[in-house]
PDB file of N, CA, C and O in Angstrom:
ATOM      1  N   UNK A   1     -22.892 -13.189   6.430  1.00  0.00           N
ATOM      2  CA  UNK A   1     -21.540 -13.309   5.924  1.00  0.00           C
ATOM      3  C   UNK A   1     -21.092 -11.902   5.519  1.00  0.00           C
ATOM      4  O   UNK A   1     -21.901 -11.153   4.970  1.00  0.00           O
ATOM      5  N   UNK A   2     -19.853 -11.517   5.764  1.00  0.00           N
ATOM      6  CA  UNK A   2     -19.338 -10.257   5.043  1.00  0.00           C
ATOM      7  C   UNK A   2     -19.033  -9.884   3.944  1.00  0.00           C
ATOM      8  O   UNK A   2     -19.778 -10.427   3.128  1.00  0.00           O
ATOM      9  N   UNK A   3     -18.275  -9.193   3.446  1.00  0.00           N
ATOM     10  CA  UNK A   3     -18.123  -9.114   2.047  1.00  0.00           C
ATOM     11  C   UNK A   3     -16.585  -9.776   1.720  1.00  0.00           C
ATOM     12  O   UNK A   3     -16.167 -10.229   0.655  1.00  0.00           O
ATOM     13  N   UNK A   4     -16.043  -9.683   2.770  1.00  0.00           N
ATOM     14  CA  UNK A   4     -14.341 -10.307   2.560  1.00  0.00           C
ATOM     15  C   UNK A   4     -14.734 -11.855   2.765  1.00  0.00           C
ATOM     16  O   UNK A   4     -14.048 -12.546   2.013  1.00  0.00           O
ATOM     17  N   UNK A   5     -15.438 -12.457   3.383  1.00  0.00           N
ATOM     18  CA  UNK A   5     -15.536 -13.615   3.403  1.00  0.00           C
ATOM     19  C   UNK A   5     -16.510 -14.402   2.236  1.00  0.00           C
ATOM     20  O   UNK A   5     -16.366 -15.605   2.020  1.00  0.00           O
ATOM     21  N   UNK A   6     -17.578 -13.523   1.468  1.00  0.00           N
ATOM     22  CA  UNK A   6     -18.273 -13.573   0.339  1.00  0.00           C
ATOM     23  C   UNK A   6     -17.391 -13.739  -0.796  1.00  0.00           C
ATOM     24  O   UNK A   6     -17.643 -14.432  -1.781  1.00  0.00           O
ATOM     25  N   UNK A   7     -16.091 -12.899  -0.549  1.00  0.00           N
ATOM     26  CA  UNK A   7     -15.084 -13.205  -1.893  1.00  0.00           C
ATOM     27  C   UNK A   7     -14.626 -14.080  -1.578  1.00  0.00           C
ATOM     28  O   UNK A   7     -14.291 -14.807  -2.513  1.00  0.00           O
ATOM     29  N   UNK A   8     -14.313 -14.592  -0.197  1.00  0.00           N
ATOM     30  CA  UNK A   8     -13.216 -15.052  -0.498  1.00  0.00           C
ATOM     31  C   UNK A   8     -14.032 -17.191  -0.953  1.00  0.00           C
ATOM     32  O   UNK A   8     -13.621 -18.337  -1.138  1.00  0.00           O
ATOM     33  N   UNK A   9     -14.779 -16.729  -0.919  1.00  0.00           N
ATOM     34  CA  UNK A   9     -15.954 -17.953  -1.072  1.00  0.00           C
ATOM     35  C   UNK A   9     -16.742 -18.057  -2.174  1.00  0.00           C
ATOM     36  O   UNK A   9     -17.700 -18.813  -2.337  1.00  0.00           O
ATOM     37  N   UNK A  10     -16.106 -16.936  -3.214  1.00  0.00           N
ATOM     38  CA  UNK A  10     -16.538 -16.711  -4.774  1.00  0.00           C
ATOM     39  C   UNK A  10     -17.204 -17.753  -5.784  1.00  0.00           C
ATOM     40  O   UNK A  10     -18.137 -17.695  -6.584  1.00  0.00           O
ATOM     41  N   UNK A  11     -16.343 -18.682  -5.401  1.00  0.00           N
ATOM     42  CA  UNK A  11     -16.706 -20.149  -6.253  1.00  0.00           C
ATOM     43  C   UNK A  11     -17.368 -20.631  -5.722  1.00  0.00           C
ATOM     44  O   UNK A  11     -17.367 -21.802  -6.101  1.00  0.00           O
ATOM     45  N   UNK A  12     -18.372 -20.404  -4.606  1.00  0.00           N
ATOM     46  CA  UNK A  12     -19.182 -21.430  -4.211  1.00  0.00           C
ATOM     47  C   UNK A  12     -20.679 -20.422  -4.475  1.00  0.00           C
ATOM     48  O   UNK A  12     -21.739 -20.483  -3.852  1.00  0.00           O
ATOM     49  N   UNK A  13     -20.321 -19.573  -5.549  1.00  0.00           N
ATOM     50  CA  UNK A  13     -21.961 -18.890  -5.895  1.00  0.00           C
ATOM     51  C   UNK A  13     -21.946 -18.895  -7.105  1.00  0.00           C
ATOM     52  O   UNK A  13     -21.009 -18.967  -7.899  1.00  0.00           O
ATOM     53  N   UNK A  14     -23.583 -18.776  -7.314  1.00  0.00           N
ATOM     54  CA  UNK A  14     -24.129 -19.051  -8.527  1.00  0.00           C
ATOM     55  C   UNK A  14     -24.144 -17.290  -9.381  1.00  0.00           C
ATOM     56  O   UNK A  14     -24.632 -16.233  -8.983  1.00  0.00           O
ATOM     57  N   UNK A  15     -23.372 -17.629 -10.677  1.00  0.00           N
ATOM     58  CA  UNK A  15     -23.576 -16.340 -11.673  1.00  0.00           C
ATOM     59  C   UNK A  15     -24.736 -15.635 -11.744  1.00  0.00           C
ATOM     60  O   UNK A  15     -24.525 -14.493 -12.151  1.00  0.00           O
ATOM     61  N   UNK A  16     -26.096 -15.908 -11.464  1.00  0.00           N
ATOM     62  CA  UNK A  16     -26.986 -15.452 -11.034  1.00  0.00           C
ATOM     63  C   UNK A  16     -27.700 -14.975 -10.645  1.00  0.00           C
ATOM     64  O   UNK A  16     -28.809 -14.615 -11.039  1.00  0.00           O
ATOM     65  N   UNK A  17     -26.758 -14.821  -9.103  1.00  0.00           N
ATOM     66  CA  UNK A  17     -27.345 -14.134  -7.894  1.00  0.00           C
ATOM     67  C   UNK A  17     -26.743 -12.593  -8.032  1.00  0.00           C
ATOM     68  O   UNK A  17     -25.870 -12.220  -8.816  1.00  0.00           O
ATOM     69  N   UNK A  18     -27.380 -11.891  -7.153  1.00  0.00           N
ATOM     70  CA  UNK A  18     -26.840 -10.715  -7.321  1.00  0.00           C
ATOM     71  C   UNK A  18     -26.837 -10.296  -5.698  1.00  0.00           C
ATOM     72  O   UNK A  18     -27.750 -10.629  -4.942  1.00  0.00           O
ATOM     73  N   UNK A  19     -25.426  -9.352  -5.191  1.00  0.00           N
ATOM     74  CA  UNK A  19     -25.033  -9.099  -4.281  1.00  0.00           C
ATOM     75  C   UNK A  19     -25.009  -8.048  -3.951  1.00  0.00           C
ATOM     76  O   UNK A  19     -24.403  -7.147  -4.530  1.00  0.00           O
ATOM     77  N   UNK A  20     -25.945  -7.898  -2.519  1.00  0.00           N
ATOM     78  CA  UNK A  20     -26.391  -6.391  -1.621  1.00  0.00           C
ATOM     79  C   UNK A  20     -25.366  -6.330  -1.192  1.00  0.00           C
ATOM     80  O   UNK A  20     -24.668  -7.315  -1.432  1.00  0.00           O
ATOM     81  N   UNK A  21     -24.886  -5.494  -0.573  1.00  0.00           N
ATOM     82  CA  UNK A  21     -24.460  -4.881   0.899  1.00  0.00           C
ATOM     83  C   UNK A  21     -24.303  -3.927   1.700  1.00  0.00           C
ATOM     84  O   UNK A  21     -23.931  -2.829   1.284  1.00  0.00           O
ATOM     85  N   UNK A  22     -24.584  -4.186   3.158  1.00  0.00           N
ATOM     86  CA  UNK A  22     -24.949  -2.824   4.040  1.00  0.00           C
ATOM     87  C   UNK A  22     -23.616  -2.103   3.749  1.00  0.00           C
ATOM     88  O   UNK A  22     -22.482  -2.581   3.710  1.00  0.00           O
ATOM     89  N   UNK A  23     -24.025  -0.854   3.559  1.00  0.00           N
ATOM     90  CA  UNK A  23     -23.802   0.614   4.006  1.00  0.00           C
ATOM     91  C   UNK A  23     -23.146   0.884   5.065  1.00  0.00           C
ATOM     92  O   UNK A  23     -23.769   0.630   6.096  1.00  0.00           O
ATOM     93  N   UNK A  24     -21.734   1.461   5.251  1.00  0.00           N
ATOM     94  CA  UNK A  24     -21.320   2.191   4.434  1.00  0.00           C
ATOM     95  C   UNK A  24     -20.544   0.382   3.971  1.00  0.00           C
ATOM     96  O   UNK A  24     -20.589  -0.624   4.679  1.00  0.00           O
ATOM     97  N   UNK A  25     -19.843   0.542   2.456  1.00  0.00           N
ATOM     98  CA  UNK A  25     -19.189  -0.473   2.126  1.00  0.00           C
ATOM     99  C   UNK A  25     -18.019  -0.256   2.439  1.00  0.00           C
ATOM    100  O   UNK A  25     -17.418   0.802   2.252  1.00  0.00           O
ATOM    101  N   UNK A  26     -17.308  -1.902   3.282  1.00  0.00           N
ATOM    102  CA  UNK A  26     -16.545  -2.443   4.028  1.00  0.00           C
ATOM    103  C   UNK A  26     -16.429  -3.515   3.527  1.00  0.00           C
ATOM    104  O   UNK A  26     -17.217  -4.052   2.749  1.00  0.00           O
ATOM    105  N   UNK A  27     -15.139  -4.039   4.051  1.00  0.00           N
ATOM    106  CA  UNK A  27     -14.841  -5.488   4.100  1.00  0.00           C
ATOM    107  C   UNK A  27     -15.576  -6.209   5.091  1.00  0.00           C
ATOM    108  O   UNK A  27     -15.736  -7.417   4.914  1.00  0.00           O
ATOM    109  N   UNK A  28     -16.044  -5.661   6.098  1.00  0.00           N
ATOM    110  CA  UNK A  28     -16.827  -6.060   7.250  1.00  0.00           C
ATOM    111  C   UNK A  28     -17.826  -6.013   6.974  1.00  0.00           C
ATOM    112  O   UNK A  28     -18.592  -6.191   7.922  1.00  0.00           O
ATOM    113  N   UNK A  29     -18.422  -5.789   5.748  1.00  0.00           N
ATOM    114  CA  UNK A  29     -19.904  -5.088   5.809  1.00  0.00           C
ATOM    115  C   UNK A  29     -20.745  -6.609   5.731  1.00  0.00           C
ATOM    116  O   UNK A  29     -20.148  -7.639   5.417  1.00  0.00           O
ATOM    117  N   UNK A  30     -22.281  -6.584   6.079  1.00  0.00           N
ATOM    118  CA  UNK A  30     -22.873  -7.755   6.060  1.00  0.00           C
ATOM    119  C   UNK A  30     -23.276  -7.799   4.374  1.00  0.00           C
ATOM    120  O   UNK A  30     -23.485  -6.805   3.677  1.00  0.00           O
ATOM    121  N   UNK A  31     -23.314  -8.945   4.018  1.00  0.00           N
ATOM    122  CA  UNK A  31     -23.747  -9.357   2.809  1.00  0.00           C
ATOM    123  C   UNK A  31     -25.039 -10.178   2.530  1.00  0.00           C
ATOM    124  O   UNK A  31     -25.352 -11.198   3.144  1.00  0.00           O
ATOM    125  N   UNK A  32     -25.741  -9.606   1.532  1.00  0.00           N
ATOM    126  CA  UNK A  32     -26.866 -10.442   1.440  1.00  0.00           C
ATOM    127  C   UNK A  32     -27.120 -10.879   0.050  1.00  0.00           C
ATOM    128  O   UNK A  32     -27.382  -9.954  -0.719  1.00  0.00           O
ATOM    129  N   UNK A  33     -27.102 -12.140  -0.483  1.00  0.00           N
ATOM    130  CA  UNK A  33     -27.454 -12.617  -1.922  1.00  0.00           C
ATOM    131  C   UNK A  33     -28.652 -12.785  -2.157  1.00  0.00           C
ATOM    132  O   UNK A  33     -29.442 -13.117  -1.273  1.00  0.00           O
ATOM    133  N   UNK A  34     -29.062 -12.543  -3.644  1.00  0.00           N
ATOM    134  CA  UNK A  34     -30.672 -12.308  -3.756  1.00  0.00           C
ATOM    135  C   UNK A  34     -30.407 -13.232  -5.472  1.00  0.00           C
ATOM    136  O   UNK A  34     -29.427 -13.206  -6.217  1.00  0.00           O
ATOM    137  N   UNK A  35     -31.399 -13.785  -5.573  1.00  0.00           N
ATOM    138  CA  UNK A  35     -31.783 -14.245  -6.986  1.00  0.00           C
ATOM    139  C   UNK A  35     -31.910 -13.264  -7.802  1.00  0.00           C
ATOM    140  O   UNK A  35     -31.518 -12.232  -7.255  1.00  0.00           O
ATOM    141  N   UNK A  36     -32.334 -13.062  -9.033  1.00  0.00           N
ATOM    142  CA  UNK A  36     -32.575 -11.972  -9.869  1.00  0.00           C
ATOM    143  C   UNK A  36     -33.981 -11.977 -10.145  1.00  0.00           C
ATOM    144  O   UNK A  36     -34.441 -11.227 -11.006  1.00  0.00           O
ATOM    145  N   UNK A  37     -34.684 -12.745  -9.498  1.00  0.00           N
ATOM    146  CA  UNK A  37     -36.051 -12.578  -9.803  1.00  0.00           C
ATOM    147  C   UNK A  37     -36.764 -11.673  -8.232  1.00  0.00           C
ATOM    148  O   UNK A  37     -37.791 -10.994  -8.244  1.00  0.00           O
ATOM    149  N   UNK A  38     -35.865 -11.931  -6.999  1.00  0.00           N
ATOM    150  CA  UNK A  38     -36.117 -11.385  -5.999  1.00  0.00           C
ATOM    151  C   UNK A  38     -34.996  -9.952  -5.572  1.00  0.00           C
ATOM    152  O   UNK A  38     -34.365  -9.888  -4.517  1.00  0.00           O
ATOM    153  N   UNK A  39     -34.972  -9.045  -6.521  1.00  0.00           N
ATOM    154  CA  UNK A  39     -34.189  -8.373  -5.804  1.00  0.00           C
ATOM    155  C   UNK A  39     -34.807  -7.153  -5.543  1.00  0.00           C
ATOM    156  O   UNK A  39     -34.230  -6.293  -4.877  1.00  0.00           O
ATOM    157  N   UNK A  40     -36.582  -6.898  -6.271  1.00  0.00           N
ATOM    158  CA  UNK A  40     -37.017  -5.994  -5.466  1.00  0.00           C
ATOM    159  C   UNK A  40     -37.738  -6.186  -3.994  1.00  0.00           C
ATOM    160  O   UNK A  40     -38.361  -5.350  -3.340  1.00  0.00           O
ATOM    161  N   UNK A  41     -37.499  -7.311  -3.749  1.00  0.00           N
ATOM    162  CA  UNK A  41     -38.014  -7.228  -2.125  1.00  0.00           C
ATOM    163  C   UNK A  41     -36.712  -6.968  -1.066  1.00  0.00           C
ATOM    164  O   UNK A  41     -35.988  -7.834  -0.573  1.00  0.00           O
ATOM    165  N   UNK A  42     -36.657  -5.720  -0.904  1.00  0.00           N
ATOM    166  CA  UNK A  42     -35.426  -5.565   0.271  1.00  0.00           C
ATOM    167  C   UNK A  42     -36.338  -5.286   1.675  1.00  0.00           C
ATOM    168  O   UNK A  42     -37.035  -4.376   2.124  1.00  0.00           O
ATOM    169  N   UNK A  43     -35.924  -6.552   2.059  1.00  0.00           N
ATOM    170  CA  UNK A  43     -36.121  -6.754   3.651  1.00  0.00           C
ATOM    171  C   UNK A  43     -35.392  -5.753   4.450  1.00  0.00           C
ATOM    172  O   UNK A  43     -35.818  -5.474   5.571  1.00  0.00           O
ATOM    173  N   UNK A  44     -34.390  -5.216   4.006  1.00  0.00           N
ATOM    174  CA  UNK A  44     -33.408  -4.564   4.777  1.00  0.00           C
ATOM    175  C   UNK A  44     -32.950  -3.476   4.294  1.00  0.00           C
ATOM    176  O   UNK A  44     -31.995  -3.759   3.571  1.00  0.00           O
ATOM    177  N   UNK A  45     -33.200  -2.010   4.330  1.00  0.00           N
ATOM    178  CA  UNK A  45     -32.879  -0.743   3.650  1.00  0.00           C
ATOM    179  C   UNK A  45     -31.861  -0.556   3.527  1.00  0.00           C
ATOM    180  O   UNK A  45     -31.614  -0.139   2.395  1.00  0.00           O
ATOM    181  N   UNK A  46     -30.688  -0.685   4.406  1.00  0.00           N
ATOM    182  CA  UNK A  46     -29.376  -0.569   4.679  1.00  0.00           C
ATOM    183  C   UNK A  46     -28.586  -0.958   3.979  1.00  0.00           C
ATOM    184  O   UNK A  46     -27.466  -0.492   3.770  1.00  0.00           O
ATOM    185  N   UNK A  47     -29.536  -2.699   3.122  1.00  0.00           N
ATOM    186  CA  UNK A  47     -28.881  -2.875   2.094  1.00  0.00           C
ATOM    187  C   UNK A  47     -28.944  -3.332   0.256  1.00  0.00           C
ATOM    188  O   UNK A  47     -29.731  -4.061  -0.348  1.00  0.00           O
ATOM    189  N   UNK A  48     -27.314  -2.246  -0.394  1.00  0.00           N
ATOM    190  CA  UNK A  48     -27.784  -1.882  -1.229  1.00  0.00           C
ATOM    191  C   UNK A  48     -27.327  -2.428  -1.967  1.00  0.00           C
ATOM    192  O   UNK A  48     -26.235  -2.940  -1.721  1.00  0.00           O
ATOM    193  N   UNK A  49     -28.033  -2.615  -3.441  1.00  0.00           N
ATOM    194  CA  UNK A  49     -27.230  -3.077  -4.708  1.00  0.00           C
ATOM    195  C   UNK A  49     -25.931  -2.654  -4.696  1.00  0.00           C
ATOM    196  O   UNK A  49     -25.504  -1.521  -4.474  1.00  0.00           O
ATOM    197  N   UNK A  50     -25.012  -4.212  -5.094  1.00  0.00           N
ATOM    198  CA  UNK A  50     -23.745  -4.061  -5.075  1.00  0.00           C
ATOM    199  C   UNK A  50     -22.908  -4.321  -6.526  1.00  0.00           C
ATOM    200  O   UNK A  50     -22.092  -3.652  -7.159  1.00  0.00           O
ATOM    201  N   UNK A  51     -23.480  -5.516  -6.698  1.00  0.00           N
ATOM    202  CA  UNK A  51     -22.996  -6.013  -8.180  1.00  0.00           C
ATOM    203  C   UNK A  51     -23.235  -7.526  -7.919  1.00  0.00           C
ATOM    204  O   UNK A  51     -23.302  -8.306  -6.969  1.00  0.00           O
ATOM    205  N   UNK A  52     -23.355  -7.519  -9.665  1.00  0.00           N
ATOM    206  CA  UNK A  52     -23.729  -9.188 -10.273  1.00  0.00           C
ATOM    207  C   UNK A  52     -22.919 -10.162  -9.862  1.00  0.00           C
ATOM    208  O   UNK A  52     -21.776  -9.992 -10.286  1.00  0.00           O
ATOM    209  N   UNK A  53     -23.049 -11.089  -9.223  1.00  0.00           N
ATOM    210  CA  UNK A  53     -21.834 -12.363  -8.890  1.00  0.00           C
ATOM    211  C   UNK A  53     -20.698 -12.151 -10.451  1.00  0.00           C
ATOM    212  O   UNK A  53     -19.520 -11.794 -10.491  1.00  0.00           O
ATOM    213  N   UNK A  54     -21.783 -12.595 -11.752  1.00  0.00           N
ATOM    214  CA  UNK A  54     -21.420 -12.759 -12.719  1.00  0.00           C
ATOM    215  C   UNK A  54     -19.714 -11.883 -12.882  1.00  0.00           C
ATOM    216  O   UNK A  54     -18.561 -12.295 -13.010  1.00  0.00           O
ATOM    217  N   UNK A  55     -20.394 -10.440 -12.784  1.00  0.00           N
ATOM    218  CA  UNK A  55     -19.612  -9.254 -13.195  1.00  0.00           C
ATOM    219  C   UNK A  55     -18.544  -9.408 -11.886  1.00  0.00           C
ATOM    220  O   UNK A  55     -17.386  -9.217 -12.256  1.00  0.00           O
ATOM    221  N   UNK A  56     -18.669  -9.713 -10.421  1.00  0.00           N
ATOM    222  CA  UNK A  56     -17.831  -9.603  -9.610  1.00  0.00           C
ATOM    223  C   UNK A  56     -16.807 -10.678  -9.406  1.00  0.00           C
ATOM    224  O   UNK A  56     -15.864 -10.444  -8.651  1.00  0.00           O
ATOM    225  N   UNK A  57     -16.936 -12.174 -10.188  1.00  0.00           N
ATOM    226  CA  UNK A  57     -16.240 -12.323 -10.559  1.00  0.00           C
ATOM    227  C   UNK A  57     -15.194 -12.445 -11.733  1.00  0.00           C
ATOM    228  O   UNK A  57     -14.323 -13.311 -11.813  1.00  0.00           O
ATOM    229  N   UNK A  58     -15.466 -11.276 -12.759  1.00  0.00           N
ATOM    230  CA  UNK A  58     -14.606 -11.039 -13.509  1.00  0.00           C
ATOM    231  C   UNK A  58     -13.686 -10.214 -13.258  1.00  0.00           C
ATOM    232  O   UNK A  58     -12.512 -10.098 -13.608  1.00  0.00           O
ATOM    233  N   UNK A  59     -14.831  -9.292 -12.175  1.00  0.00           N
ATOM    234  CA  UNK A  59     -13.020  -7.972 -11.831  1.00  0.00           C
ATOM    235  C   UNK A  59     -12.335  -8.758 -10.571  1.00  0.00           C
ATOM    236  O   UNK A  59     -11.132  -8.629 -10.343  1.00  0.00           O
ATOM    237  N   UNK A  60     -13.243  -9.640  -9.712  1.00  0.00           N
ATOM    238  CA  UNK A  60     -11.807 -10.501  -9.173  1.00  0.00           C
ATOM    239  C   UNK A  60     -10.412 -10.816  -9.746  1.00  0.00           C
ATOM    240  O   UNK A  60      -9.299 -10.730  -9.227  1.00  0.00           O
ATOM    241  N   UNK A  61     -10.891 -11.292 -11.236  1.00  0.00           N
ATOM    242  CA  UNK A  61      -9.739 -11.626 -12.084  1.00  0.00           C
ATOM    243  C   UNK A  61      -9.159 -10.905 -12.656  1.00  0.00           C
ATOM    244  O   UNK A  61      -8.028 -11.180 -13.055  1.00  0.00           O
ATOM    245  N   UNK A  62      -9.728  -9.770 -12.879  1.00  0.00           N
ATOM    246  CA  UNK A  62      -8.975  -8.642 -13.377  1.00  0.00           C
ATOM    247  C   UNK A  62      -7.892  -7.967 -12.233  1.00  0.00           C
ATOM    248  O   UNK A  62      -6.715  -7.662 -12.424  1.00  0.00           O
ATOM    249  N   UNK A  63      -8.735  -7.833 -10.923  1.00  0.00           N
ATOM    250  CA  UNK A  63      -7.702  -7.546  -9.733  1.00  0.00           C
ATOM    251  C   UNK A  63      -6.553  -8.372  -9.586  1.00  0.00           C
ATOM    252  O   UNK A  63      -5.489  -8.164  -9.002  1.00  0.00           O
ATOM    253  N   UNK A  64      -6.989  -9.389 -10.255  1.00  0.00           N
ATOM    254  CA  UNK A  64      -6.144 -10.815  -9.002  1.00  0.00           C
ATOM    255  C   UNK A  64      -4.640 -10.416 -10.022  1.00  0.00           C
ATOM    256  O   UNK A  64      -3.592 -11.059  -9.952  1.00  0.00           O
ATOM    257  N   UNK A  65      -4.850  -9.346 -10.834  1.00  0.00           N
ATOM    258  CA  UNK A  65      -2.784  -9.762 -12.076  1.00  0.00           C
ATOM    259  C   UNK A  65      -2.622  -8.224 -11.445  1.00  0.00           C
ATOM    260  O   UNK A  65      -2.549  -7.304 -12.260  1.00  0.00           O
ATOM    261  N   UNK A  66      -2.575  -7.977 -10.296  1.00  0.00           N
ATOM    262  CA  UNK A  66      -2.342  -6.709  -9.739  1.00  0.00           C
ATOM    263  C   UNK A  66      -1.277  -7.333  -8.655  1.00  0.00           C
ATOM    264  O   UNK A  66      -0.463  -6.554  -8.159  1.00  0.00           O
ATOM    265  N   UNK A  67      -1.262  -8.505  -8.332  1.00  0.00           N
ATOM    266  CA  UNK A  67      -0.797  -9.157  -7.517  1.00  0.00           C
ATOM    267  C   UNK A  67      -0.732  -8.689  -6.132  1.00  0.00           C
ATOM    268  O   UNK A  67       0.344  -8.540  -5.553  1.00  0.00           O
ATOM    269  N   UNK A  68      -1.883  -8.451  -5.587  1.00  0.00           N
ATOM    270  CA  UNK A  68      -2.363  -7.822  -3.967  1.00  0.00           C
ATOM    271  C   UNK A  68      -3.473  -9.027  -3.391  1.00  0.00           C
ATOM    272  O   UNK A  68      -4.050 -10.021  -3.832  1.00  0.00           O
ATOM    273  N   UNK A  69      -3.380  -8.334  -2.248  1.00  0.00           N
ATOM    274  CA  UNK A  69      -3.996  -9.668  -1.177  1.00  0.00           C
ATOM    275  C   UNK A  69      -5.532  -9.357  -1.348  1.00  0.00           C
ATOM    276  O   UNK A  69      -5.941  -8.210  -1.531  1.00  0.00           O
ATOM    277  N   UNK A  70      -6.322 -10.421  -1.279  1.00  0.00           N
ATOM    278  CA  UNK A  70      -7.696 -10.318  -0.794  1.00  0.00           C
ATOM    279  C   UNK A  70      -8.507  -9.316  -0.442  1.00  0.00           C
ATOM    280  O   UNK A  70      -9.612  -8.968  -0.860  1.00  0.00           O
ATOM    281  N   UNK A  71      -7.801  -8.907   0.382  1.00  0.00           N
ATOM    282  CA  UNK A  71      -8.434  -7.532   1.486  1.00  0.00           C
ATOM    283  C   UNK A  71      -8.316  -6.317   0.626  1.00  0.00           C
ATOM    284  O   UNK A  71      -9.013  -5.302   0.645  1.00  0.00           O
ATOM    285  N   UNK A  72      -7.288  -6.622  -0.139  1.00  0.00           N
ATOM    286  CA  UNK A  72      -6.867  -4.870  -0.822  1.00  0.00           C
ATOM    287  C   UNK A  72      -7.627  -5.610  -2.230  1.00  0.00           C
ATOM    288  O   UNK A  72      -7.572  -4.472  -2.696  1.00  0.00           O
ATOM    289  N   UNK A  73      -8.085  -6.191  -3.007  1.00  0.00           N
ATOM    290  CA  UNK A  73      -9.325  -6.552  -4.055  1.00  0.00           C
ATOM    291  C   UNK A  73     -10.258  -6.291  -3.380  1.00  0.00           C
ATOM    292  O   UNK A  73     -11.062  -5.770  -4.153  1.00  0.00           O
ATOM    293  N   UNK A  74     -10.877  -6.334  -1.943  1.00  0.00           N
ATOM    294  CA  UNK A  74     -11.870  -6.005  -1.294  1.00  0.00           C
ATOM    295  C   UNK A  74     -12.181  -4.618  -1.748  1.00  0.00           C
ATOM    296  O   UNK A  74     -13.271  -4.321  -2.238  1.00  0.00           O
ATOM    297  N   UNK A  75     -11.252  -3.821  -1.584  1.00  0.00           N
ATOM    298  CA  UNK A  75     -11.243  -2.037  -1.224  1.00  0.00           C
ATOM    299  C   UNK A  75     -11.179  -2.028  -3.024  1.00  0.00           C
ATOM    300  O   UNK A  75     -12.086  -1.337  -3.486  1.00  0.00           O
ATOM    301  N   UNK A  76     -10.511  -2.502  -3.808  1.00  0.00           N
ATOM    302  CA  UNK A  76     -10.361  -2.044  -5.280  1.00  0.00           C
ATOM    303  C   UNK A  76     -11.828  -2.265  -5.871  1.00  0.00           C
ATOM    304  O   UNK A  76     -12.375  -1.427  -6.587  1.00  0.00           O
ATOM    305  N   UNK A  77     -12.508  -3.689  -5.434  1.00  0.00           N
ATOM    306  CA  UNK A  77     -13.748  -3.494  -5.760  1.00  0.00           C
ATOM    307  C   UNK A  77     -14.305  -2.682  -5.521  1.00  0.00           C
ATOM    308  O   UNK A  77     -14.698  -1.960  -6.437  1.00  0.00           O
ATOM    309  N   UNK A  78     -14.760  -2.254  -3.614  1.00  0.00           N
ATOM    310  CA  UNK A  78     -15.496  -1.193  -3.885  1.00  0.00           C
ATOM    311  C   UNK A  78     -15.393   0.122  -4.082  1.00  0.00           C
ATOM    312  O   UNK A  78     -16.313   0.924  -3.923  1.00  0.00           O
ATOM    313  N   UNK A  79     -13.937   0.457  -4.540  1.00  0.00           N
ATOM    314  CA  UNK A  79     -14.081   1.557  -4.986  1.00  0.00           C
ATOM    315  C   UNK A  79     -14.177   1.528  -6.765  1.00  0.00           C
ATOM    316  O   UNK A  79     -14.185   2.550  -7.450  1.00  0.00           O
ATOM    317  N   UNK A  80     -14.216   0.691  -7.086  1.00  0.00           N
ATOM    318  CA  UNK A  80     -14.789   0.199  -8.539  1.00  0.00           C
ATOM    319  C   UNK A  80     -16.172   0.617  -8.508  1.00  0.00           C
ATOM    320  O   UNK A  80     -16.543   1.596  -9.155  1.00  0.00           O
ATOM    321  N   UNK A  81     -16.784   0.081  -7.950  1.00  0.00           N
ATOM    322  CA  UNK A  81     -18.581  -0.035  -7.870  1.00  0.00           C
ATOM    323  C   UNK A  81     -18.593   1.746  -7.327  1.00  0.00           C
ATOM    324  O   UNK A  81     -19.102   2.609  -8.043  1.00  0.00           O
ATOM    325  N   UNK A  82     -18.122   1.981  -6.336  1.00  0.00           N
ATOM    326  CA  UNK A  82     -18.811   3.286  -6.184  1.00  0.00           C
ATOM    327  C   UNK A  82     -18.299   4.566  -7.678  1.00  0.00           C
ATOM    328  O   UNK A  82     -18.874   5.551  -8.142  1.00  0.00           O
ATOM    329  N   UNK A  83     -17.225   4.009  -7.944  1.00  0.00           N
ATOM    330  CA  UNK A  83     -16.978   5.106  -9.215  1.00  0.00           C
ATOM    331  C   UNK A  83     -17.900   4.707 -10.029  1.00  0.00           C
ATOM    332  O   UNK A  83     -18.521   5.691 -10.431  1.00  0.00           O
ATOM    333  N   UNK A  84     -18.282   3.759 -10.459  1.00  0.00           N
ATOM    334  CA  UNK A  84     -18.922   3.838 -11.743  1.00  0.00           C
ATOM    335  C   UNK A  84     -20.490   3.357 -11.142  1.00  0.00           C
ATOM    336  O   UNK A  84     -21.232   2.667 -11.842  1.00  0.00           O
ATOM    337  N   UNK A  85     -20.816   3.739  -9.990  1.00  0.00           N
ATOM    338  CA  UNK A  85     -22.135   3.425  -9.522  1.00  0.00           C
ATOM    339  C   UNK A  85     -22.739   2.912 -10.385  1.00  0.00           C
ATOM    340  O   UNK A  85     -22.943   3.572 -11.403  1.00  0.00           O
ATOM    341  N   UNK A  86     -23.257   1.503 -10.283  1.00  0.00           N
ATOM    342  CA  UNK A  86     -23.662   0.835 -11.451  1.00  0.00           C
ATOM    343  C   UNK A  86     -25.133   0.248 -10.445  1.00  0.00           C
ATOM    344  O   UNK A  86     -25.049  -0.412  -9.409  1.00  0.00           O
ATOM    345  N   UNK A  87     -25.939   0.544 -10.867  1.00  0.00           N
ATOM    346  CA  UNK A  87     -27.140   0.226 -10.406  1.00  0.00           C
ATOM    347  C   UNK A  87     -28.160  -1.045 -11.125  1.00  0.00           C
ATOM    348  O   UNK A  87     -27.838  -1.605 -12.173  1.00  0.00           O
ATOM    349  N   UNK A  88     -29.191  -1.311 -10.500  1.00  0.00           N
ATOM    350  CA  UNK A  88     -30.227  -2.786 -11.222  1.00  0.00           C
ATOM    351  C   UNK A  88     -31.193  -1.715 -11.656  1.00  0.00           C
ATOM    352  O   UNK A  88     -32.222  -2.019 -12.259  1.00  0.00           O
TER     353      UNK A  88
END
């Protein structure tokens, strides 16, 4: 699944999980969800800590009174996450 289609499917994940994704970050990019007890096994180098479901959907909501589409919360997130590179 991608990352535009990961949001746009927000409510159907658990606060929990925590969300990779390949490199470079895109709306296209592939997405991978991991439990928090499994997130040091990366099967896949390419991809990287992204942010907490928890935390990603709060700046959804914080984006969403900006009143912009999906795609452009896509790009505000990740340029959220890469400014304040927030790592596990």
């Amino acid at each position: 699944m991608d990352l535009f289609t990961t949001l746009l499917n927000i409510g159907n994940l658990q606060d929990n999980q925590i969300l990779f994704v390949e490199q470079p970050w895109t709306p296209e990019s592939e997405t991978e969800l991991r439990t928090t007890t499994h997130t040091q096994n990366n099967e896949r180098e390419n991809f990287k800590y992204f942010i907490k479901v928890s935390e990603l959907k709060l700046l959804l909501l914080r984006f969403e009174m900006r009143n912009v589409c999906l795609r452009d919360r896509c790009y505000l997130i990740i340029e959220y996450i890469i400014d304040h590179q927030i790592t596990i």
